[in-house]
C-alpha positions in Angstrom: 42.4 29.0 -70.1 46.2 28.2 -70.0 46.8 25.2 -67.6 50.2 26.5 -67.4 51.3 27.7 -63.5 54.4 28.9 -62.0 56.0 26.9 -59.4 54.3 29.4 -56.6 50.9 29.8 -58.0 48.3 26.9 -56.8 45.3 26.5 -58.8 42.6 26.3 -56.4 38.8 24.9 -57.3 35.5 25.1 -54.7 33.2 22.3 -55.3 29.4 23.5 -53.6 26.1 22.8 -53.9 24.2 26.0 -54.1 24.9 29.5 -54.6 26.2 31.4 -51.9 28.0 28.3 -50.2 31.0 28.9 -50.8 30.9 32.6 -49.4 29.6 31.4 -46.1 32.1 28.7 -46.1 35.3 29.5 -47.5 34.7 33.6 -48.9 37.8 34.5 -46.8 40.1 32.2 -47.6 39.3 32.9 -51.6 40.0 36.8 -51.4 43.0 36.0 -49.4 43.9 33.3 -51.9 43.2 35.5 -54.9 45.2 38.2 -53.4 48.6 35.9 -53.1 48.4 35.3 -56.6 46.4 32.4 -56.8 44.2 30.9 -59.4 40.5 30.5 -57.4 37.7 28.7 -58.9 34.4 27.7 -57.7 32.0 25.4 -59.3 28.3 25.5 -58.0 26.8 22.0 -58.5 22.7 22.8 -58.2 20.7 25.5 -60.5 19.9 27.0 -56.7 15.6 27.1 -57.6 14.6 25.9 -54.3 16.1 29.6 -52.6 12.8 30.7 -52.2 8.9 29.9 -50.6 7.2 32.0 -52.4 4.3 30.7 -54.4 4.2 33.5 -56.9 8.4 33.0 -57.2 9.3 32.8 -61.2 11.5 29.8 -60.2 13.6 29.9 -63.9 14.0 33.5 -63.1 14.7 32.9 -59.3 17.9 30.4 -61.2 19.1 33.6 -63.4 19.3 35.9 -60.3 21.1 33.4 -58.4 23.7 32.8 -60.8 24.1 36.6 -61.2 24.6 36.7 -57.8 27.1 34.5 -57.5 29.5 35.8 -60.3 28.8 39.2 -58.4 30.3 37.3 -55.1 32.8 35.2 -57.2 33.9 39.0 -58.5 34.0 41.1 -55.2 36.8 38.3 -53.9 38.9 37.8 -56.9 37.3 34.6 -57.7 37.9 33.7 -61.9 35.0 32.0 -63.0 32.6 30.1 -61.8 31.0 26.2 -63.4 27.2 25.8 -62.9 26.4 22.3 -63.5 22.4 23.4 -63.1 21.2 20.2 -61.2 17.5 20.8 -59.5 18.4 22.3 -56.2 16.7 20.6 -53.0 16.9 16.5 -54.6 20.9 16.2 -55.2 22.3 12.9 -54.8 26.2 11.7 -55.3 25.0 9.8 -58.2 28.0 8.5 -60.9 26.9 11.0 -63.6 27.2 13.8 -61.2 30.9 12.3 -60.3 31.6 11.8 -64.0 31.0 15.7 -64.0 33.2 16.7 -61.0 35.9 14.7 -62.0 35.4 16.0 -65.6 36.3 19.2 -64.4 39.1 18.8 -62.3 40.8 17.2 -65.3 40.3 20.2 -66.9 41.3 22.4 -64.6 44.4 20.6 -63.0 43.5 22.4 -59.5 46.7 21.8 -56.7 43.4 22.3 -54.7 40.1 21.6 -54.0 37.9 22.6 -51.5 34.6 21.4 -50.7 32.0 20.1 -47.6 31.9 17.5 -45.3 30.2 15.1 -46.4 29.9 12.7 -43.0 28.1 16.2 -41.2 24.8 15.6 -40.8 23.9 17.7 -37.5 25.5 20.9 -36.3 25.1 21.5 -32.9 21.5 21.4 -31.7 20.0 23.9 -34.1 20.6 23.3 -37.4 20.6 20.0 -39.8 22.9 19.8 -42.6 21.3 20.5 -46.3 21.2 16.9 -47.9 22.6 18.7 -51.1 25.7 19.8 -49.2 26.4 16.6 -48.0 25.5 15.2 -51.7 27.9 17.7 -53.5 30.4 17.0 -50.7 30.3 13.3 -51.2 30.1 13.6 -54.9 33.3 16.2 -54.4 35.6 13.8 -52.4 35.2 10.7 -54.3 36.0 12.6 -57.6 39.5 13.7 -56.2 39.5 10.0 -54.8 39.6 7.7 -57.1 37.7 9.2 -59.8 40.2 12.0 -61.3 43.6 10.0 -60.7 42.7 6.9 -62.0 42.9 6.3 -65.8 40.3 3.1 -65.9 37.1 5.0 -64.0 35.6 6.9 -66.7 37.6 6.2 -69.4 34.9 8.2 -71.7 37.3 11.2 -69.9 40.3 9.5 -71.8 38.5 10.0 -75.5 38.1 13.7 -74.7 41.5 14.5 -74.0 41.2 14.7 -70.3 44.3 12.4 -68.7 44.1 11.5 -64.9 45.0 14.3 -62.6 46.2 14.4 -59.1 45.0 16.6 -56.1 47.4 17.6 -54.1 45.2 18.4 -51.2 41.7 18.5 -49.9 40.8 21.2 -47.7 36.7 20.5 -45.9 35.1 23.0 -44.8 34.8 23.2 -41.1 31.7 26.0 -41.0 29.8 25.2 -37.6 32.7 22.4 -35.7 34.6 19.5 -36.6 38.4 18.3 -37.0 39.9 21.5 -37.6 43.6 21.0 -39.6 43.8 24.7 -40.7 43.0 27.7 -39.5 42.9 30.6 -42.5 43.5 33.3 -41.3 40.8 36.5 -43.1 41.6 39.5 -41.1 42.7 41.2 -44.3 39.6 40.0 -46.4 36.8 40.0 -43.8 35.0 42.8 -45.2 35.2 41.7 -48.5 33.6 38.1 -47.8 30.6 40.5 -45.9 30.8 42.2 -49.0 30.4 39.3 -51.6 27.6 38.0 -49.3 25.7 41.0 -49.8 25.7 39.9 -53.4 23.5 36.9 -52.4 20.2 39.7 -51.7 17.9 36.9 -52.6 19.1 34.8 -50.1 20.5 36.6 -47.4 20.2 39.5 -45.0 23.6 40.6 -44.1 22.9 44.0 -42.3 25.7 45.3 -40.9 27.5 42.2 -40.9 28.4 41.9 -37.3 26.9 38.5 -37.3 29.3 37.4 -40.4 32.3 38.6 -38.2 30.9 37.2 -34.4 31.0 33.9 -36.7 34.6 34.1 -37.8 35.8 35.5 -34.5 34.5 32.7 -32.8 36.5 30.5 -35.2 39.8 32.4 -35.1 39.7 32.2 -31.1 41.0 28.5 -31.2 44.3 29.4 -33.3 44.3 33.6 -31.9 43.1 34.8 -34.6 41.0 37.5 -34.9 39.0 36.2 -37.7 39.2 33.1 -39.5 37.7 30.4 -41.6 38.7 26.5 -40.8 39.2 23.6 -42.7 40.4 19.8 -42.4 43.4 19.9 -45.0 44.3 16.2 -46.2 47.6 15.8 -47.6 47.1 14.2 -51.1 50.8 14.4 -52.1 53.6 15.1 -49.7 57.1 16.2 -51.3 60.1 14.3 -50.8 62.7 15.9 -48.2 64.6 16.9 -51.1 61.6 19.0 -52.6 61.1 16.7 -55.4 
């Protein structure tokens, strides 16, 4: 892969725990992305084996589908390529050696970029309670935009690879169910392809018609009059000068 850009083309890398995340959280916005030209990423932190209860469940195989499924997703929205790091799914923690990893990657990938959870949200609303791996891979996310990939002392194993500090430019967190919206995406054009790329996730998900995939995004895109739209908290990482330089 050519790190080389043009000056319009942002390079664009989702950080999520599990397969299927970042569908539900940000499947839109990738299309949409993807169809501008950009470069989208995603890289799925957990091997996603705890996706399913059943005691005769082949849980090595239940890994293989998932990962199927998610290039299938990662396909239906113009989504490059996808990074499994294959840590057990259900026990994540934002241990160093996971932030090693991260960080490992966005020095590879030199993404403008990144895109990931929340990693303060613990409750949303009064119904559901946030997946400790989202806010694991979220946590592990942040803090390898902040200080990890920047900074040429943390991880200086990085340095003997090749792999010189890189700067994010911006961090957009996912705003799925509330929050301190920044941005509002609007997905009106890409919509059906997010329903789409869920239906990839079969193992996991029962998307139907879909109705419920777009009542969710209308009731997103009702804040900024949209008429569907996913939401993030966008932190300005680097700001350019008045005089664009």
């Amino acid at each position: 892969m050519s790190n080389a850009l043009s000056s319009s083309t942002l390079r664009i890398l989702g950080i999520f725990a599990h397969p299927d995340d970042p569908e539900f959280s940000m499947g839109g916005s990738a299309a949409l992305w993807a169809d501008q030209g950009h470069e989208v990423y995603y890289c799925i932190v957990t091997d996603g084996s705890a996706g399913s209860n059943d005691p005769n469940q082949d849980l090595r195989e239940l890994v293989r589908i998932r990962e199927e499924e998610q290039r299938a997703a990662a396909r239906v929205l113009g989504v490059r390529e996808v990074f499994f790091l294959g840590y057990p799914d259900g026990v994540l923690e934002p241990t160093l050696a996971l932030r090693r990893e991260l960080t490992r990657l966005i020095r590879h990938l030199k993404p403008d970029r990144v895109v990931c959870g929340d990693p303060t949200a613990f409750f949303y609303g009064d119904e559901y309670i946030n997946h400790a791996d989202h806010r694991a891979a979220a946590e592990a996310a942040v803090a390898a935009v902040f200080p990890s990939a920047p900074t040429r002392p943390i991880f200086p194993e990085l340095l003997a690879e090749g792999l010189e500090p890189h700067q994010v430019k911006e961090l957009y967190i996912t705003a799925d169910h509330g929050g301190p919206y920044t941005v509002f995406v609007d997905i009106s054009s890409t919509i059906e392809r997010k329903i789409e790329a869920l239906r990839r996730h079969a193992s996991q998900v029962q998307v139907g018609d879909g109705e419920w995939v777009r009542n969710w995004a209308a009731e997103t895109g009702k804040t900024a009059g949209l008429a569907y739209a996913e939401s993030f908290r966008v932190m300005r990482l680097v700001r350019e000068h008045q005089d664009g330089s």
